[in-house]
N, C-alpha and C positions, 0 to 999 in steps of 0.2 A: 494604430490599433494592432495588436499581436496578434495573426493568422496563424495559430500554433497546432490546433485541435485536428486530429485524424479519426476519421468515422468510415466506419469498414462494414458494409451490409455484403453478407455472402448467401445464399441460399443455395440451397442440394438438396438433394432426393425429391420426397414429398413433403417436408416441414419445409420451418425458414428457422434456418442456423445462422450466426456468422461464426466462421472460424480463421483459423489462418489461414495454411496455403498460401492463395494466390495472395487474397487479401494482406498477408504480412508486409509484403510488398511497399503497399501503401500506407502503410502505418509510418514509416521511416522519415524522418526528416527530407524534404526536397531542395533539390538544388534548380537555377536557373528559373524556367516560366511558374513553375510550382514553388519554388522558393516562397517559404511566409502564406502559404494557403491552403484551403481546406480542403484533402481532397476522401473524395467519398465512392467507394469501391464495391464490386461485387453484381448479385444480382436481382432482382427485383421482380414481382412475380406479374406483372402489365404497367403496359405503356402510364396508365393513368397514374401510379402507384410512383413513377418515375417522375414522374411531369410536378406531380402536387409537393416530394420529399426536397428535390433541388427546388421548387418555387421556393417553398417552407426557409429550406438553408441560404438560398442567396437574401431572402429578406433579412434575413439575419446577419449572415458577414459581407455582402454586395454581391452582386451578379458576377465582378470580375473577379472577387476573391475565393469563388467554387470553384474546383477543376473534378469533371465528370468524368469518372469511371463504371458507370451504371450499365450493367448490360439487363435488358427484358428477358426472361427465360421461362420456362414451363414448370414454374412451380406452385407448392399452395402454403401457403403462410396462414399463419393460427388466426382467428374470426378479429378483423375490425385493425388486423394489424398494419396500413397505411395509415389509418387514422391514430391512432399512438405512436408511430413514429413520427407523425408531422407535430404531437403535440409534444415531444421532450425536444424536438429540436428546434429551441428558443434561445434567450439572448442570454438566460444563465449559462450555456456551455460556455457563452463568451468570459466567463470567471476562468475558464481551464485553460491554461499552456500548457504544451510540447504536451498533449493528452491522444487518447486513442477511447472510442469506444466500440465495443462487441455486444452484438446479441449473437443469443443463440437458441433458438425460440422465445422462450417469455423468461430469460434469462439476459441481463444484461450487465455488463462488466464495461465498469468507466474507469479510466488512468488518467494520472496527469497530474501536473502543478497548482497549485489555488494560494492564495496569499495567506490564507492561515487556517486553524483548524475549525474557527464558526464557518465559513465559508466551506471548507469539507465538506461536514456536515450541511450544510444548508439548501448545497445543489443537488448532492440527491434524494434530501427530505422533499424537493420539490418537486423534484424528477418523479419518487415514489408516488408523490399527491394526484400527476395528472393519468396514472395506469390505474387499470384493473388491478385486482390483490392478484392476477395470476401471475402477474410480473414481479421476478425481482429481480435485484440491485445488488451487485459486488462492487464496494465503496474502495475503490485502489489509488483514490487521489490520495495528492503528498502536501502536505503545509510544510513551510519552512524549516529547515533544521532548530532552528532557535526554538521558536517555540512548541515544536516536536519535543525537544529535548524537557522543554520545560513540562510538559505533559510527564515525562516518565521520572523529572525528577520529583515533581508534587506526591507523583503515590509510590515513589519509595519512602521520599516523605523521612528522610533522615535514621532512616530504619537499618537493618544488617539483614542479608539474606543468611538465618542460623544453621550449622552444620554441627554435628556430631562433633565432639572433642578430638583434636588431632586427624580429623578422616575427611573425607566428601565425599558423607552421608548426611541427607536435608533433614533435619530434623521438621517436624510436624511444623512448629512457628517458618520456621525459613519455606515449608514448601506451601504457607499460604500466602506467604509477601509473592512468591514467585507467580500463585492465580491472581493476585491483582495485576501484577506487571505485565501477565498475559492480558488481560485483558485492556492495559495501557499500549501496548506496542500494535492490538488489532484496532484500537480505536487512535490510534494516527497511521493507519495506511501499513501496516508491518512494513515499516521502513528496514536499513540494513544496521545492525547494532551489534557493538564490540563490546563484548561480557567481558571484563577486569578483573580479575585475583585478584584481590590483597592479603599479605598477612600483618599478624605483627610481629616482634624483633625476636620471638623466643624461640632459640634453638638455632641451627645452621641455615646460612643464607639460599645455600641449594639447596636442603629439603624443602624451605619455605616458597621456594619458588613452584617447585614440582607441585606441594599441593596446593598452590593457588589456582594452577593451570588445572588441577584435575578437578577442584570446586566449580570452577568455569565451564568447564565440558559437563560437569554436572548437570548447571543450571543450564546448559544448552541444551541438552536431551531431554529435562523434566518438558523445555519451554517445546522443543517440536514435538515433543509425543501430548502437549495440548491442543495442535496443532499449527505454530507456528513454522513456515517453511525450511527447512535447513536451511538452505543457502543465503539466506538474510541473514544467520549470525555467524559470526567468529569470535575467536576466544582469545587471550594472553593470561597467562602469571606473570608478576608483577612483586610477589613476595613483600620482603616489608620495604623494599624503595619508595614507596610512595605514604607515606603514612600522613595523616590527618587531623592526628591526635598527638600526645607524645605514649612512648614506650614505659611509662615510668609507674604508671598507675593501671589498674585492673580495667579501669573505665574507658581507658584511653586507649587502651591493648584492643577492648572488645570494639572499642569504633572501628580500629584499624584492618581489623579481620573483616573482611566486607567482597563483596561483587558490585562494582561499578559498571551502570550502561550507559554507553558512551553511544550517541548516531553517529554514522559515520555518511559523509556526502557525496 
């Protein structure tokens, strides 16, 4: 069995947070006795509240495969919150590798590996099903590159992201394929994605390179001021090297003028 998953309870002041700090700590891959197990950090607001979360978790991955870092401290955590923590911590987490998850009061942020994207989806529809609606869920698991990729290629879906003649300016059609694509790159985890220039063969090989690069950085700005994070995309032109089509017909030229997203792993 994969002992992958890291579970970080931090609590401060008078709520119950998790956040980093100390807790980042433990989120890290372990080496030696902690190697391949689960370790669970932070603080806890009574003894009881400790006792029932580790019963809860060793049932789940074995008594030997818990390593406690629980410290008891003087705080107060939002109403009934021992009992919701014992109920997401079941044997779907056991679907996440190399994962991490954070509260921070009725805010909860899960990461990590799952074999595909039903599976995404499916551990925190569950997770959702056993809280209150005050809780929510920031869904940051990752499905496979493969079939990641196949997600963002369906809803481009053979389409061109359309620009202005000669320019990288979106025109109205190109900046609505770009709100699907947002909405394809948040629904697989905003993985990390390399925006592709292309052009096609008309005119000089250096301008066409220049404005593939600058259509790219387009679509990157359009996509984080949707709010996808900067640092998840990166950009290339690419000019007409890669063409798709031939150069010989109008049809073939407008395939080739395009923005390919590529995951990157």
């Amino acid at each position: 069995m994969n002992m992958k998953i890291r579970i970080l309870i931090l609590a401060v002041c008078s709520a119950f947070q998790l956040g980093l700090g100390v807790g980042q700590a433990w989120a890290q891959e372990r080496s030696g006795e902690e190697g391949g197990k689960v370790v669970i950090a932070g603080t806890v607001p009574d003894e009881a509240s400790k006792v029932a979360i580790l019963e809860k978790l060793r049932s789940v991955y074995g008594a030997g495969n818990v390593v406690d870092k629980l410290e008891v401290g003087g705080v107060v955590p939002p109403p009934n919150w021992s009992e919701n923590m014992t109920k997401i911590l079941n044997d779907n987490l056991k679907q996440v590798h190399k994962g991490q998850m954070q509260v921070n009061g009725t805010r909860i942020a899960l990461k990590g590996n799952v074999a595909n994207e039903a599976q995404r989806q499916q551990v925190v529809s569950q997770m959702a099903t056993s809280l209150n609606p005050t809780y929510s869920i920031d869904n940051g698991l990752v499905a496979p590159v493969v079939e990641a990729q196949g997600v963002l290629d369906k809803t481009l879906a053979n389409r061109v992201v359309e620009f202005e003649s000669g320019s990288a300016n979106l025109t109205p059609l190109g900046r609505a394929v770009l709100d699907e694509m947002y909405g394809a790159i948040k629904q697989i985890g905003t993985p990390k994605v390399m925006l592709l220039g292309h052009t096609d063969s008309q005119g000089g090989r250096a301008g066409n390179i220049a404005l593939s690069l600058a259509r790219a950085n387009t679509v990157r700005s359009y996509l984080v001021s949707k709010g996808i994070p900067a640092e998840t995309l990166t950009t290339s032109g690419l000019g007409p090297d890669q063409p798709v089509a031939t150069n010989e017909t109008i049809e073939g030229r407008a395939k080739n003028r395009r923005i390919e997203f590529k995951l990157i792993q």
